[in-house]
KOLTORZA-524569 format. One record per residue (C-alpha): x, y negated, z negated; residue in one letter. Coordinates in pm, whole numbers, plus 50000, padded with zeros to 5 digits. Layout:
N
     u     v     w resn
     X     Y     Z    A
...
END
This chain:
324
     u     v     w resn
 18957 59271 22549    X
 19026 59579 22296    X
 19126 59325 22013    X
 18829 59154 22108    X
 18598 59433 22076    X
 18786 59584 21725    X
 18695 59197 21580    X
 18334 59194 21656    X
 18359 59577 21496    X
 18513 59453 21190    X
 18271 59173 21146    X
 17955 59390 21197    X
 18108 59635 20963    X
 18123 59314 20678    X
 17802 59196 20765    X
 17607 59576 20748    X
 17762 59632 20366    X
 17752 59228 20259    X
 17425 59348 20068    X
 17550 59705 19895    X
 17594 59755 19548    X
 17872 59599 19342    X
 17931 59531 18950    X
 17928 59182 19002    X
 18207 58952 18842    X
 18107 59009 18459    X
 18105 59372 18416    X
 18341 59597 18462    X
 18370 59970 18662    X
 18408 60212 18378    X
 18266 60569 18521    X
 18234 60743 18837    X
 17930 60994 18921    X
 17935 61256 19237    X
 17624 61340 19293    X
 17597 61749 19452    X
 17547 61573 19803    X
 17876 61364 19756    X
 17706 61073 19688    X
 17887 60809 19449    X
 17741 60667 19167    X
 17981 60361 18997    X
 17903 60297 18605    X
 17926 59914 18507    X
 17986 59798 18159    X
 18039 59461 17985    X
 18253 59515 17713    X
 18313 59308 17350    X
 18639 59136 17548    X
 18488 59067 17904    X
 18188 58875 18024    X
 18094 58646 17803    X
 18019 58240 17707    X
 18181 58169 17359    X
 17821 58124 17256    X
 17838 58492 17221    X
 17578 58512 17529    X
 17629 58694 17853    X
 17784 58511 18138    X
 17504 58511 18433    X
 17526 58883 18532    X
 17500 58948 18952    X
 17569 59308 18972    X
 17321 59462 19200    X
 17280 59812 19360    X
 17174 59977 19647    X
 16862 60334 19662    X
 16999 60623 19906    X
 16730 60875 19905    X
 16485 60746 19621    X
 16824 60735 19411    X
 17011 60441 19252    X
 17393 60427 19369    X
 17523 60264 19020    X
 17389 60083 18719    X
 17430 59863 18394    X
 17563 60044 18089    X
 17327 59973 17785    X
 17517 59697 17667    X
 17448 59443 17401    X
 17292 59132 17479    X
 17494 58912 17257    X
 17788 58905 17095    X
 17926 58694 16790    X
 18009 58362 16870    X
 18416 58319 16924    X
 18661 58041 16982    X
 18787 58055 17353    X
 19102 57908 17226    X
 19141 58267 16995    X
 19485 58400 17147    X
 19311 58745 17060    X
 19048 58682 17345    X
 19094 58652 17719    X
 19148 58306 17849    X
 18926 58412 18227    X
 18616 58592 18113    X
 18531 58652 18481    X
 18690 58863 18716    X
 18705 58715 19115    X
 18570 58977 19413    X
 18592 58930 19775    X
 18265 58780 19936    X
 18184 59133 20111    X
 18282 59521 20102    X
 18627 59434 20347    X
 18868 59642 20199    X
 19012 60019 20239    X
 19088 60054 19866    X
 19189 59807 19542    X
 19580 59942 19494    X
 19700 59623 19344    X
 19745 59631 18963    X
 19561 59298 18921    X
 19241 59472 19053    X
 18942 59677 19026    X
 18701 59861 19236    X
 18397 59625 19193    X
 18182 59778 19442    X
 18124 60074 19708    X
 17903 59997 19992    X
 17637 60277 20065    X
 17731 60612 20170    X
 17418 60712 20383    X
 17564 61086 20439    X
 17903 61149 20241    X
 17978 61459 20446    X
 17980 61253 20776    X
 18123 60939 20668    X
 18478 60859 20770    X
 18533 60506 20644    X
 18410 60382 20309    X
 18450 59978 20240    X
 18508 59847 19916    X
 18467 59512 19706    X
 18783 59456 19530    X
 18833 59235 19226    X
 19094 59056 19086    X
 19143 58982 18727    X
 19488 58827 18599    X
 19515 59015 18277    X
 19534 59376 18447    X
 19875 59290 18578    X
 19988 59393 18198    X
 19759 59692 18188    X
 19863 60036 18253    X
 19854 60354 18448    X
 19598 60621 18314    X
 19631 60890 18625    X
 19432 61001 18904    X
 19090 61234 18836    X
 18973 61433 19126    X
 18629 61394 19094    X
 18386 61643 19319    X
 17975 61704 19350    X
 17816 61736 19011    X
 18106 61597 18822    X
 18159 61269 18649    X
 18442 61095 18518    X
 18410 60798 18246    X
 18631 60554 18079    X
 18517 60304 17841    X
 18675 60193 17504    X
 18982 60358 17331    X
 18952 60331 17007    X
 19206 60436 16663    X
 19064 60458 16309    X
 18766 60347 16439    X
 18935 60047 16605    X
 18882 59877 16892    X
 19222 59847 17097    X
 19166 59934 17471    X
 18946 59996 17788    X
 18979 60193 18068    X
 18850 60094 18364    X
 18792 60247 18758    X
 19120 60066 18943    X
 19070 60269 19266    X
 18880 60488 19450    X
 18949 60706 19766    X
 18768 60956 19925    X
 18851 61315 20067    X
 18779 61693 20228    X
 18959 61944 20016    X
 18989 62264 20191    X
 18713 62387 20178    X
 18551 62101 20323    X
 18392 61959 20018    X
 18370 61622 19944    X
 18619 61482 19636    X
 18676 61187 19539    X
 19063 61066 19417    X
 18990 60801 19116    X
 19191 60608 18995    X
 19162 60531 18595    X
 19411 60227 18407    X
 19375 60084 18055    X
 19375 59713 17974    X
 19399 59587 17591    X
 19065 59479 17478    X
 18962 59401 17097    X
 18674 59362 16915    X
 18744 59053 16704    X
 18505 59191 16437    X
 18717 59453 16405    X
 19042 59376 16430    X
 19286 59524 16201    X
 19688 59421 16246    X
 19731 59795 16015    X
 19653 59994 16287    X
 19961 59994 16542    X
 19739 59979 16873    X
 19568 59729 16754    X
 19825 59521 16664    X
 20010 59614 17000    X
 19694 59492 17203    X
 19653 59156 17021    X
 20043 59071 17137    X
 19999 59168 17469    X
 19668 58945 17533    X
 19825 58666 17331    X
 20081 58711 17617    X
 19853 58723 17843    X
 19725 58388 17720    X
 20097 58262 17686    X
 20112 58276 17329    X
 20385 58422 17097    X
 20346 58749 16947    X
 20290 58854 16545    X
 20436 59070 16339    X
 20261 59357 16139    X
 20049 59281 15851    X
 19977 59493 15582    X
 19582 59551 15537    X
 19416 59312 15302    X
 19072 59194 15248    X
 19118 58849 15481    X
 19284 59087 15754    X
 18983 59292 15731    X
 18697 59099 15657    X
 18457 59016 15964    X
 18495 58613 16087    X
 18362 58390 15867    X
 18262 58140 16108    X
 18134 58398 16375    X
 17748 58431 16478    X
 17568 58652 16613    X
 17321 58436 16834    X
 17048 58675 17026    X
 16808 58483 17227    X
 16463 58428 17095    X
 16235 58740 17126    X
 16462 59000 17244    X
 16599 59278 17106    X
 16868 59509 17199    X
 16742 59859 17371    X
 16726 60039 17681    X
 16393 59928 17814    X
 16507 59576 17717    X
 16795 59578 17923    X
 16669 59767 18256    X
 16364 59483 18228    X
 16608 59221 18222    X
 16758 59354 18558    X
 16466 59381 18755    X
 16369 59031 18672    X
 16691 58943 18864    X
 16773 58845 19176    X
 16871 59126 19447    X
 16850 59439 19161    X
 16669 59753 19231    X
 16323 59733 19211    X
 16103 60005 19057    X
 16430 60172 18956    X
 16453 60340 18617    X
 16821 60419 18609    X
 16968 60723 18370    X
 17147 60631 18072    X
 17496 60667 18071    X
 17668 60871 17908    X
 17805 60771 17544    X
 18122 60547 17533    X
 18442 60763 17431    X
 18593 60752 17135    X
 18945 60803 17313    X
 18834 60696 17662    X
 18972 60859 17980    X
 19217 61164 17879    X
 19376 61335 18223    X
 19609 61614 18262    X
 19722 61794 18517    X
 19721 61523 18719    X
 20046 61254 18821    X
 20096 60993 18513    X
 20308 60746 18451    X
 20464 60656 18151    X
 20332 60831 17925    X
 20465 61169 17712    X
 20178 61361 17659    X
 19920 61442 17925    X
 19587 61539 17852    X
 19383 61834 17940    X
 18999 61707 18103    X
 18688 61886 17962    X
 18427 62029 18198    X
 18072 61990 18069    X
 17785 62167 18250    X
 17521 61907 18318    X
 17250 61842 18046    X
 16873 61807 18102    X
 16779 61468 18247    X
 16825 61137 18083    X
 16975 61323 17774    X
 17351 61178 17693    X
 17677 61435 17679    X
 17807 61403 17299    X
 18167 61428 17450    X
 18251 61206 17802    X
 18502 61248 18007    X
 18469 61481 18305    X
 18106 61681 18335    X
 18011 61978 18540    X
 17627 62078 18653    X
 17497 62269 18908    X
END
């Protein structure tokens, strides 16, 4: 009778969170908000190396999100709406634009290195919640991606990832992996986030000179199963832009804010008469911990506490914010 009972509990749980909010399988988790009550808010982004149809448009976009007190628990970074056009056989570019989430919010927390948190079902009152359900995603390619550390992340605070970038070069992104939440001891809320770094180019950029860059291209062309290349000395072909490349935006539209939060409400199951914050600028270096418990790497990094800025104006310098 008690397993019984602990099923139909399990299933109700799924079925009460199969409608929260969630990135969807073409964007990716890149930042983490605490709001002062506790409350969550996950950052979604579509990057130049995830998300889209070698047309250079964006693959069909189903991230949706859930309104807790009159306020939006995650949204859409500003993203372009098209890309240059790109050869899918490229060994610089991802084989699976797509990542693949579980049907409903069924899972504790995402600790496997092939996934991402790609969703956090509505926390109605964070300071009386015990159990918080996730929607885990799995993407092949993070299985070669690596360990960034663990940001404690409390109310008013933010933490953001994004693209890494070297001499201006597109080499990396790093991503929200995992995401568990706690009482310190003084009975606040924190939340433990997890932050890892896939390689991710820019194939308009893409310069063999610079070592990370050069590094990321072998590892995706591993990825894909295809040998690696040496280093090439910079030369006008190396960096010239692709010949055959472009840029295709659908007829009418414009990239912009107001563009893209128009485009969401005209979609299925988005928020409606929700004008979400912009997010905050993408990092030049993306996530940067110290302090906390990383793994293979030599140098840690120190985080940067901001205090908050006025509404709906971006902080020049991401990373980790602090407002009252």
């Amino acid at each position: 009778m008690r397993s019984s009972l602990l099923v139909i509990v399990l299933l109700a749980f799924c079925y009460h969170f199969a409608r929260a909010s969630e990135c969807g399988e073409s964007t990716i988790p890149y930042s983490l908000e605490v709001l002062p009550s506790g409350q969550p808010i996950l950052g979604c982004a579509r990057p130049t190396c995830f998300g889209w149809h070698p047309t250079g448009h964006q693959l069909p976009t189903t991230a949706k999100f859930f309104r807790i007190d009159q306020q939006a628990d995650g949204f859409l970074r500003d993203d372009p709406l098209a890309i240059h056009t790109f050869n899918p056989a490229d060994p610089r570019v991802y084989s699976q634009q797509h990542s693949t989430c579980e049907n409903e919010f069924q899972s504790l927390s995402c600790n496997q290195e092939n996934q991402w948190v790609g969703g956090i079902s509505p926390v109605m009152n964070a300071t009386t919640t015990q159990v918080i359900a996730y929607q885990c995603c799995t993407y092949p390619p993070l299985r070669a991606s690596t360990d960034r550390g663990v940001a404690i992340v409390t109310g008013g605070q933010i933490v953001v990832g994004g693209e890494v970038t070297e001499n201006n070069k597109q080499y990396a992104f790093d991503y929200i992996s995992n995401v568990a939440k706690q009482l310190n001891e003084e009975g606040e809320v924190v939340y433990e986030v997890n932050i890892r770094r896939f390689s991710c180019l820019d194939l308009q950029k893409v310069d063999r000179s610079v070592p990370d860059v050069l590094n990321a291209e072998n590892i995706i062309r591993h990825v894909n199963g295809q040998r690696a290349v040496a280093h090439q000395a910079p030369n006008v072909e190396v960096n010239a832009p692709i010949e055959t490349a472009e840029l295709v935006v659908p007829e009418g539209v414009v990239n912009g804010q107001e563009v893209i939060i128009e485009e969401i409400i005209a979609q299925p199951g988005f928020i409606e008469e929700t004008t979400v914050a912009p997010p905050p600028p993408i990092g030049q270096q993306g996530f940067q911990p110290q302090g906390f418990q990383l793994q293979g790497f030599q140098q840690p990094f120190q985080p940067q506490v901001f205090q908050q800025p006025p509404p709906f104006q971006p902080v020049q310098q991401p990373v980790v914010r602090q407002y009252h």
